[in-house]
N, C-alpha and C positions, 0 to 999 in steps of 0.2 A: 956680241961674239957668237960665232955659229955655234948650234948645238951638234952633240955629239951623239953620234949614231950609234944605239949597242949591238954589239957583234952579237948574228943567231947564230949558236953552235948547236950541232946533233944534243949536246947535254941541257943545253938552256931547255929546247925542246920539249924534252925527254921528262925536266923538273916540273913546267907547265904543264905540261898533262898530267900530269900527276894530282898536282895540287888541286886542278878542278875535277879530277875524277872522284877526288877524297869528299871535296865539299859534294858535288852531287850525290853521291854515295850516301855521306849523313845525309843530307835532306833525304831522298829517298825511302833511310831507312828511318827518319821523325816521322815522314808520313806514314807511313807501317804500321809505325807502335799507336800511333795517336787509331789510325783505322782497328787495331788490333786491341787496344783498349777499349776503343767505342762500343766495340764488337761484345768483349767480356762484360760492360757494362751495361748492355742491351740484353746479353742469354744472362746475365747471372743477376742482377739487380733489379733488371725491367723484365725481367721473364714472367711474373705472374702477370702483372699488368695488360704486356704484349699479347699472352697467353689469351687473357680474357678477350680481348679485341678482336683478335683474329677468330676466336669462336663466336662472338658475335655478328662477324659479318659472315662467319659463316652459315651460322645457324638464325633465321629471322620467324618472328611469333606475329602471326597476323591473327587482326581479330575477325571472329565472324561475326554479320549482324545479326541480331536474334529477326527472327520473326514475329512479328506484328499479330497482336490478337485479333481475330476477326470481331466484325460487329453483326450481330444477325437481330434478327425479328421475332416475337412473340412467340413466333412456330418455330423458330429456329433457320428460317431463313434468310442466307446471307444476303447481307447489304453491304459491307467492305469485307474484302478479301485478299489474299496475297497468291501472287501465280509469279511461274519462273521468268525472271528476267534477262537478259546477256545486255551489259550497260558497259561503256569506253569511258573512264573520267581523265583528266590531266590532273596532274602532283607541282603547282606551282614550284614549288622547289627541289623539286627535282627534273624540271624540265631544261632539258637544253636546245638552243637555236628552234624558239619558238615558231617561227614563221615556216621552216624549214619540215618540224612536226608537222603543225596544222595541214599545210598541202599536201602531207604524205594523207592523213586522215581522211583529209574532202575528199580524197581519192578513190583511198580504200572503200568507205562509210556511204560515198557519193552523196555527199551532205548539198544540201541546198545552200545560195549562199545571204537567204538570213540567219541560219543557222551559224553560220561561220562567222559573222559578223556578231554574232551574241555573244558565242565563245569567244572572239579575240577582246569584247569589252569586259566581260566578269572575269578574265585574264588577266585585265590591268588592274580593274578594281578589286582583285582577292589577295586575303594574303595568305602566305605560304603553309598555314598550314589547312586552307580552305580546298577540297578539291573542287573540281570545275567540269562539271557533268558537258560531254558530246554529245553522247547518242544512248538511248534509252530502248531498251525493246527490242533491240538485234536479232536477226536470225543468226542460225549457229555459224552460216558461213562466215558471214562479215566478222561476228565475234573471232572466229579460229581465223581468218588474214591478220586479224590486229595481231594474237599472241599469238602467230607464228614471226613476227617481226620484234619482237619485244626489244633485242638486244640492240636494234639498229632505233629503236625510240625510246632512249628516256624521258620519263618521267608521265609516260602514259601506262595507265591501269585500268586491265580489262577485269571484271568482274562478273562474276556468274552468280546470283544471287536474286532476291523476291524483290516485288514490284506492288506497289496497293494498287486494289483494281477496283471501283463500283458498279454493279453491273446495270443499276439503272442511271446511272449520269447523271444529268443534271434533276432527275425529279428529287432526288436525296442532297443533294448538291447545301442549302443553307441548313439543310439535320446533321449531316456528320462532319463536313469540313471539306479539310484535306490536308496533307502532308506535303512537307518539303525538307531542302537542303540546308539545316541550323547554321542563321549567320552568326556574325562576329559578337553580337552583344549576348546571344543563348547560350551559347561557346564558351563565352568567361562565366557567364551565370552559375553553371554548371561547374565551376571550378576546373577548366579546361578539361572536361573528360576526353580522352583520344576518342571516347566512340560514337562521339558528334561530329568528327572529322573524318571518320573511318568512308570511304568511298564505298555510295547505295543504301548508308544510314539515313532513315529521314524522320523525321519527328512532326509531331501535331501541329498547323499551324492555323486551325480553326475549327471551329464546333467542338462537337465530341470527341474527333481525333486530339484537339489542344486539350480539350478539356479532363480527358478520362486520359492522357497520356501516360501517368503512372502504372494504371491495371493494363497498359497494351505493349505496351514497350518493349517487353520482358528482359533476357539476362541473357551478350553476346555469347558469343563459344570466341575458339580460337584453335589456331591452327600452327606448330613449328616444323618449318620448313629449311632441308637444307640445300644452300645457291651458292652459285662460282662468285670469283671477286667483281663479274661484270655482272650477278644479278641473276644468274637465268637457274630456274628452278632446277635441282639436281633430285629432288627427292621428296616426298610428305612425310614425317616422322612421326607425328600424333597430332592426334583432333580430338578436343575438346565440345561437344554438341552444344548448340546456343540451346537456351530455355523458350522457347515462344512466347507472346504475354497469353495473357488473361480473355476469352471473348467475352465478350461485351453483348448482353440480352438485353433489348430494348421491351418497350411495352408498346412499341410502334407495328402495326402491323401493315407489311413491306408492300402486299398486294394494293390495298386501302390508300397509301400513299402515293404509291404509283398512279393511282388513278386516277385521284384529287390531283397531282401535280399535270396529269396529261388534260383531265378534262376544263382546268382553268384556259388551254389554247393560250392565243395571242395575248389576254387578258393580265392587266399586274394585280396580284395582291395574294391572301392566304385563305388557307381550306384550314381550320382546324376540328377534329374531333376526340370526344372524349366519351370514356367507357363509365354510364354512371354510378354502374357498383362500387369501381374501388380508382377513381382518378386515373386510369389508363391515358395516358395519351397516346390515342392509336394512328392519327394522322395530323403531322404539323408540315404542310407543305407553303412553301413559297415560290411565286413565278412572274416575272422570269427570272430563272437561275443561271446558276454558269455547272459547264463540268468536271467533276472535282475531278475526272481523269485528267483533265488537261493540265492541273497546278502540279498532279500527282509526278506527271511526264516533265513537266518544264513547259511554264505556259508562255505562248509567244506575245511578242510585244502589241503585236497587230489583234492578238485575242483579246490581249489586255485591254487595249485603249477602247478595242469595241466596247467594252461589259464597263468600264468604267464611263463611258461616256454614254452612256442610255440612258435616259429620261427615267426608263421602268427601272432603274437603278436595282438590277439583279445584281450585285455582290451586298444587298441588304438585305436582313432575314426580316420580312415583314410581319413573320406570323409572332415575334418578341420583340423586335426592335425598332416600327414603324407606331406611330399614333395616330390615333385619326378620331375625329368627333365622332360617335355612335351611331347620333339621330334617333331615331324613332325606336332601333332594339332596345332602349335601356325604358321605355315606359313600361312592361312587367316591371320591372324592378321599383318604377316609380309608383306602380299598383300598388306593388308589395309596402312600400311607406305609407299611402295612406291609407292601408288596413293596419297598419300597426299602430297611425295616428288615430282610428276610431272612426274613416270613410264609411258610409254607408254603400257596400257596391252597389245598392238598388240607387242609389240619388240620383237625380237627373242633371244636365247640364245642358243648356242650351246650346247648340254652335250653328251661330246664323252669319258664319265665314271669318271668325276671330274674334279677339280678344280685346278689348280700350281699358288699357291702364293709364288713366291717366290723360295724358294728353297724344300717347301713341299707343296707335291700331295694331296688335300683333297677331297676324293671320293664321290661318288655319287654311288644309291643303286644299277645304270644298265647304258648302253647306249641310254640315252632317246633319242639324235638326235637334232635337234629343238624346243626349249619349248617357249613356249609365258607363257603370266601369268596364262591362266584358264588351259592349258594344264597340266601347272607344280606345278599347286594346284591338277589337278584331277591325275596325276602319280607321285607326291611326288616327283618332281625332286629337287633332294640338289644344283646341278650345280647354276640352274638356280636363287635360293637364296643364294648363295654363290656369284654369281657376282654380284647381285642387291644388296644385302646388303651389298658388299663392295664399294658399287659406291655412293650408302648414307648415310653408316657409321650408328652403330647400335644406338648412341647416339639419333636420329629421330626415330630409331625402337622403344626405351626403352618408348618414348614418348607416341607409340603407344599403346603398349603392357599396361601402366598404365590407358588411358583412356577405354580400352577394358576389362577391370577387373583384370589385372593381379595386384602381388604384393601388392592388399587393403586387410586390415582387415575391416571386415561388420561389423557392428552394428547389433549383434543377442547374442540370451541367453543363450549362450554358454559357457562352463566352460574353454575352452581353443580353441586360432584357430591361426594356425602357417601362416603368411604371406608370406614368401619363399623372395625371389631373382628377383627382376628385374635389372640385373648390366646397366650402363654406365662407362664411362671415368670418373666421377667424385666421382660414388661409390668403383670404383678399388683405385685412388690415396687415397680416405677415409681409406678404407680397406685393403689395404695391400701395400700403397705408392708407386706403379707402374703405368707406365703408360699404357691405353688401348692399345691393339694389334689390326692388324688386323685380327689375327687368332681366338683373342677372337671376333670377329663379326661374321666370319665363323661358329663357333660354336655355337654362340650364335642364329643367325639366323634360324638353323635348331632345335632349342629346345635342344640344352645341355649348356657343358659350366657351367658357374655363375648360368643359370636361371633353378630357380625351384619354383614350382606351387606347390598347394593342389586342390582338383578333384574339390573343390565349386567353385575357380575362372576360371577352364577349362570350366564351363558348364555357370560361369556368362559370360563370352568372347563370349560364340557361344551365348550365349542368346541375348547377344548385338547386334552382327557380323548379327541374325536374323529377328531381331524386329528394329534395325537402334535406339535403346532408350536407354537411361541410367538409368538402371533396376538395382534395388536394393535389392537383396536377403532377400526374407521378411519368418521366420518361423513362427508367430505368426498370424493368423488369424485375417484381421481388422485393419490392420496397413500397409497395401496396401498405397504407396503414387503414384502420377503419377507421371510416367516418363519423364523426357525432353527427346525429342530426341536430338540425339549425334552434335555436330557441324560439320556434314561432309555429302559430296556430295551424294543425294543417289546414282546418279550410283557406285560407292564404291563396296558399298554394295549388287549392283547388281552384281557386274562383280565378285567379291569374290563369293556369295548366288551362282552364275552360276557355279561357277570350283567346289566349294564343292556336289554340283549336280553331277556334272558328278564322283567323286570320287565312289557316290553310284550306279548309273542310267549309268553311260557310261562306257570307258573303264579307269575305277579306280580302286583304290585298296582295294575300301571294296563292288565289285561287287555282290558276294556271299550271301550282309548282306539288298538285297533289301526288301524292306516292303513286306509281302506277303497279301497285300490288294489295290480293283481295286481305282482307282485314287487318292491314297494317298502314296506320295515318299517321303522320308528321304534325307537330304541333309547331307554329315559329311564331317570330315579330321579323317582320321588314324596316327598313332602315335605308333613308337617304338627306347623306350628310352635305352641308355645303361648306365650299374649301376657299371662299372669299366672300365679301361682303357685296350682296346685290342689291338692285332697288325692288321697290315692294312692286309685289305680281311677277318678279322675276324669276326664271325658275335656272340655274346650271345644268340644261339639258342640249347645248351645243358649244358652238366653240373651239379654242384649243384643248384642246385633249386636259392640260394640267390644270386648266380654271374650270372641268366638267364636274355636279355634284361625286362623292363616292357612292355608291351602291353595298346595303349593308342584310346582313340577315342570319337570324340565332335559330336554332330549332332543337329537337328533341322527336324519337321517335321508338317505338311504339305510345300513341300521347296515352292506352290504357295501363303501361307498365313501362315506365317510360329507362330505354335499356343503353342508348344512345344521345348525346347531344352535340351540337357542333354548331360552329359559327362563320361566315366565309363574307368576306369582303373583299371588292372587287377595287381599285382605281378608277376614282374617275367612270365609275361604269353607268353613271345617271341615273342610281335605283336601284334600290334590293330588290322589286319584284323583279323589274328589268334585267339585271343583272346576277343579284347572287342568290336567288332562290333557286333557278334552275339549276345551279350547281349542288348547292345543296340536296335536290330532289336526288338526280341521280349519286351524286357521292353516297347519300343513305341507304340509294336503292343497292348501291354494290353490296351492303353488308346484308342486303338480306336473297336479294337475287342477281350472284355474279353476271350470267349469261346476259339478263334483260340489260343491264346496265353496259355491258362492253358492245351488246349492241345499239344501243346508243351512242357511245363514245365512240363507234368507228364510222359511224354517218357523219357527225359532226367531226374527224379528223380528214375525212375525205373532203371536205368542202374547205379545212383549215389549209389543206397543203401538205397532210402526213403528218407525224411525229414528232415528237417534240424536236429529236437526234437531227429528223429531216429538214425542220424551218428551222432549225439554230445554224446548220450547216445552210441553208439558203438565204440567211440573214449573214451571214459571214460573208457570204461571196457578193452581197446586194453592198455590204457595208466597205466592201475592199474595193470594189469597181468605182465606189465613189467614191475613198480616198484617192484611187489613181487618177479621176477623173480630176478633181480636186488640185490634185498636184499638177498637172497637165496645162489647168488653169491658172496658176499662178504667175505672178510678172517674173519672177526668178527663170520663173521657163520659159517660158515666153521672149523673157530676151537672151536667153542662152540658144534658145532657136532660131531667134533673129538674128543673134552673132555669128552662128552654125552657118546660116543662108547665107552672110556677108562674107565668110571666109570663103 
């Protein structure tokens, strides 16, 4: 059946419209109340809440980072210091369209682009709340382009604040450390304190900066600021001043250092000297080192790989952390044993080129003839320590050798210090459940063998051997204690102080390395250690470089009031006279005739190539020309060039 069509009339109309104008109207006005409700329940119930909010984004408290105590020298001469910085960091989370940033930067900053490629990796690798250092050191323009853009780059932070600076580089480089940007595991350590995250904060990551980081640190400030809703400062409101830390006096004296670390040159190894009145340690140098300005800055990857990949293994502090056989310096000390065992110094000792225990010849360096004890301290005879020491047996040496400093670890503020080896009979059965030899006294006696040393306790031994006192290696300025003297006879002491005389002053074997000033001599032992096992008549005086004997040598000086002592070993340098006596000569002469000694050390930098500053920067550029080269030569390029040519 068809359906039926309803008639529109003007009232039908009329009633339709109505009825949707009604329903729209309610709706309309649900949505009113409901908006007008929200509204009352937003200003009246959520009003304190809101209230707080809105003032905190208004008002923001940035902290300041305190400044860094300095570290100075004996005289009060700085060795770490802080100077003004202008640095750009990025705020992982608060960054937006990363990539879009970064180009604005490379722009601004004219950043090079391994630079830029550093930044986009500790980008991906950091988390939000780690900042992520750009550029360090800015002049004020580049700083004022960044924060005049602020509002158009989130989540970059320009910062006007201090910088650590050393002003001798790398000669201080294994003494104080250096600082950096606290990662994620110091971070929680610290029970997340914000102001290890604060952008420009940076903390101790080696030496005495890790070490003494408590007294340097000191206590930030802080700053409330009030800023619009997009961030951009409206105004300073109060400043709270940071606390500085603490400086830090060394008993290092800065000059001294510096010049043991320049006049070692090309050479690895450590200068150490000590003040025999009261355990100073005045210079603890190591070389080669790296520049703690460069860690301080942000060290590059290409820095990196150099100094890690160097043979001379400069990120090691050799003058604590390296060991090395002695050789010949530890016979004082082995003097000193058989005068305590009841040695006659006047006895004679044959050496007609070594020793026969036995069924094996153990050599000696020449045909001395007849050696007594000062003889065979001042011409390094083996013979003659080879039959004394098998007549005492080394177990009274070892005895001696611990009271004389060997084998202690010191109490200093050191982030590591390796103690080495003093064997007996009862550290072998410990160690490897044999019993002592007498071949192990043989060689033990003349410095190899078991026994190995680091250069602090070679220069704490002569320092004893010097002064007759139990000196205790002091690097902190002010913490001097006095020494007892040692429980032993002074003639000992005398009759040792007398043969190490003549090694320099008579006919010894570091004759060459006399003091070149009037009434002031040097009293030493020379020392040449070997770093592998040779055949007999063989001597480690060529070769590769890392199978060459070390070059070893202890001293003391003025030898009539003895005021100074020191020890310097070289790498591999084939011989303490050869090698670390001459350092010695002049590193002692500085403390008593600056001039003569610097003119010295400037004949021999001229022949080096300049400065330390100058060959580190010419071994950079030697060391990069041959990774390019390097690279250049690989098959990867190689056939990326031959694919180049075929396209």
């Amino acid at each position: 059946m068809k359906r039926r069509i309803p008639l529109v009339t003007e009232n039908s109309q009329t009633y339709t419209f109505t009825r949707r104008a009604l329903v729209l109207g309610g709706m309309q006005g649900g949505i009113a109340a409901l908006i007008a409700g929200r509204m009352a329940w937003l200003s009246v119930a959520e009003n304190e809440r809101y209230k707080l909010l809105a003032e905190s984004n208004r008002f923001q408290l940035m902290i300041v980072p305190p400044r860094r105590g300095w570290i100075v020298d004996r005289e009060g001469q700085p060795i770490a210091i802080n100077r003004s910085d202008y640095r750009v960091d990025l705020i992982p989370d608060q960054l937006e369209d990363p990539d879009r940033i970064i180009a604005q930067l490379t722009k601004l900053l004219a950043l090079p682009a391994e630079e830029v490629q550093r930044i986009r990796t500790e980008l991906e690798g950091a988390a939000g709340y780690q900042p992520v250092p750009v550029a360090e050191n800015l002049s004020f323009d580049k700083y004022a382009a960044v924060t005049l853009r602020l509002p158009e780059l989130p989540g970059v932070s320009p910062l006007r604040g201090f910088s650590r600076y050393y002003p001798d580089g790398a000669a201080v480089g294994q003494l104080v450390g250096y600082v950096g940007i606290a990662n994620k595991e110091e971070y929680e350590e610290s029970g997340k304190n914000r102001l290890l995250i604060t952008p420009g904060f940076k903390i101790g990551k080696d030496g005495l900066e890790k070490t003494m980081e408590h007294q340097m640190r000191g206590t930030p400030g802080a700053k409330r600021l009030e800023v619009t809703a997009r961030g951009k400062l409206v105004r300073e409101l109060s400043t709270v001043p940071d606390k500085p830390g603490k400086t830090l006096p060394l008993a290092i004296d800065a000059g001294l250092q510096t010049y043991a670390a320049r006049r070692l040159g090309d050479e690895s190894g450590a200068v150490i000297v000590l003040d025999c009145q009261n355990g100073d340690i005045l210079c603890m140098a190591s070389m080669p080192s790296f520049d703690p300005n460069s860690f301080s800055d942000g060290i590059s990857h290409n820095e990196w790989n150099m100094l890690s990949q160097d043979e001379r293994r400069p990120l090691v502090n050799k003058a604590l952390s390296s060991l090395y056989p002695p050789g010949s310096t530890v016979k004082p000390m082995a003097a000193m044993a058989l005068l305590s065992a009841g040695i006659d110094p006047e006895e004679r000792v044959y050496c007609g080129g070594g020793y026969q225990l036995g069924n094996r010849f153990f050599r000696c360096l020449g045909r001395h003839g007849p050696m007594t004890m000062h003889t065979a301290i001042a011409r390094s005879c083996n013979t003659y320590f080879y039959a004394m020491g098998n007549r005492i047996g080394y177990d009274a040496i070892a005895v001696m050798a611990r009271r004389l400093g060997l084998g202690e670890e010191y109490p200093l503020p050191v982030v590591s210090q390796s103690y080495g080896t003093v064997p007996d009979s009862a550290w072998k059965m410990r160690k490897y459940k044999q019993d002592w030899t007498r071949s192990d006294t043989l060689n033990a006696v003349i410095g190899q063998g078991y026994l190995l040393v680091n250069p602090l306790q070679l220069a704490v031994m002569a320092a004893r051997i010097a002064s007759g006192r139990n000196l205790q290696p002091t690097l902190i300025r002010g913490r001097e204690r006095p020494a007892p003297p040692l429980d032993m006879p002074p003639e000992h002491f005398e009759a040792v102080r007398h043969g190490m005389w003549e090694v320099v002053n008579g006919a010894g074997t570091a004759g060459r390395s006399r003091l070149p000033l009037d009434g002031i001599q040097m009293g030493g032992k020379t020392g040449t250690a070997q770093v592998r096992r040779i055949a007999a008549g063989q001597r480690g005086q060529g070769g590769d470089w890392k199978y060459r004997d070390h070059g070893l040598f202890v001293c003391f000086a003025p030898t009539d009031n003895p005021r100074y002592a020191a020890s310097v070993v070289i790498e591999h340098g084939m011989g303490g006279s050869r090698a670390a006596a001459p350092v010695a000569k002049d590193v002692l002469t500085y403390l008593f005739d600056k001039p003569k000694a610097m003119e010295a050390l400037t004949a021999l930098e001229e022949g080096w190539g300049g400065n330390i500053t100058e060959r580190m920067k010419r071994d950079e550029r030697r060391w990069l020309a041959a990774q390019a080269a390097k690279k250049a030569d690989s098959p990867s390029a190689t056939e990326s060039a031959a694919g180049g040519s075929t396209a």
